[in-house]
N, C-alpha and C positions, 0 to 999 in steps of 0.2 A: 523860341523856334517851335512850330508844331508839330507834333506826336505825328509816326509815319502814318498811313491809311492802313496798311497791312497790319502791322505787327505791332504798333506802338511804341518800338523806340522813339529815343527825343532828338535824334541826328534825323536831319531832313535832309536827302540830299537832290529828287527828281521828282515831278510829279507826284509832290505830296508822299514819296515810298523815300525809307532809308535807303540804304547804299544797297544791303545784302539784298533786299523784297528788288529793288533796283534791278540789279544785275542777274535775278532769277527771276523775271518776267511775274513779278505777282501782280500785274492787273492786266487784263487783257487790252490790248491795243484800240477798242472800240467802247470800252467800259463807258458808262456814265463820268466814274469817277476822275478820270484819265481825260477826258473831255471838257469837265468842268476846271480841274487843274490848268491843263494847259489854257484855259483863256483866262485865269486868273493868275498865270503866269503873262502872257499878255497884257493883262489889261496894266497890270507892273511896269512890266518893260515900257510900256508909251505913256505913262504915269513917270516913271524916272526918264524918260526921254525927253520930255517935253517939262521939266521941273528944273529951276538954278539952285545948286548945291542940294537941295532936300526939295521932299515932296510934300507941299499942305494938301491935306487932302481935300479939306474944306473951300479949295480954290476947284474942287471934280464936281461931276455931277452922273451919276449911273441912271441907266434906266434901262426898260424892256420895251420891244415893239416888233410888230410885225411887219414894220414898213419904216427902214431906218432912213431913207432919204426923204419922206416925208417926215418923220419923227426929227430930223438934222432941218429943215424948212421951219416947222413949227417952233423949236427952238429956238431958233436966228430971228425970227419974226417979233421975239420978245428980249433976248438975250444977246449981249455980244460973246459971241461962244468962237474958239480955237480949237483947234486938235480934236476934234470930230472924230472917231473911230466905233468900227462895229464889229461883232463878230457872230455869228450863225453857229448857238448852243444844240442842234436840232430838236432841241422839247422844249417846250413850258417850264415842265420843271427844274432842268439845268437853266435855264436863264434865271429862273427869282431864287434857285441857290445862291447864283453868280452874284446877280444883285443883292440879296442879303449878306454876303460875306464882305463883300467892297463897303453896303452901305452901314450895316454895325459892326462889323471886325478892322475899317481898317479905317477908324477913328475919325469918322467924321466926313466924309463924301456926302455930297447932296443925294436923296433920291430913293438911294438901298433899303427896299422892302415895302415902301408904299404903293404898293399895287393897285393901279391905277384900273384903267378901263383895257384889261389884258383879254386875248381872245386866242381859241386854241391854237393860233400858229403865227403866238409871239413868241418867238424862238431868237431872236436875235436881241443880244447885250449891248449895249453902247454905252460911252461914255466922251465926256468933253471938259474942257478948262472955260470957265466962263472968269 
């Protein structure tokens, strides 16, 4: 389990913060960090949603774009792709966080970290089951 954002204990319990950082507000509510958590909490949640008994990850695929129902067009055009999901990091750089933690920390997702042809307001994350 990973180390809190705050303090570094090894009990995770919210938002990347242990219980205590938790329940004493150590990140503010608009943070980067808090931001990027919660869609990486997301992107989990529909990752175990849409998975029977376990999740391969190597059945995902992550990516960054500034235009995710064309980026969802383009994909389909090539790929038989399901479970289509996006979510709006508001910068640059929380999305290719996003996408480098799914695509080398979380063993194998297609996609995570080869940054492609990205432009300053590719803010939104996606991902799909192909």
């Amino acid at each position: 389990m990973p180390d809190c954002k705050r303090c570094g204990n090894y009990t995770k319990y919210n938002n990347g913060l242990c219980y205590k950082c938790y329940k004493s507000n150590g990140l503010n509510k608009n943070s980067d960090d808090l931001k990027l958590n919660y869609i990486l909490e997301k992107i989990n949640d529909h990752i175990e949603e849409h998975s029977f008994l376990w999740s391969d990850n190597s059945n995902w695929y992550v990516g960054v774009t500034n235009n995710p129902k064309r980026r969802k067009s383009e994909h389909e055009s090539k790929y038989n792709i399901k479970y289509f999901k996006s979510w709006n990091a508001k910068s640059v750089d929380i999305a290719l966080k996003i996408e480098q933690e799914c695509g080398y920390k979380k063993a194998g997702m297609w996609g995570g970290g080869k940054a492609g042809n990205i432009s300053k307001n590719s803010t939104f994350v996606y991902v799909y089951k192909h």
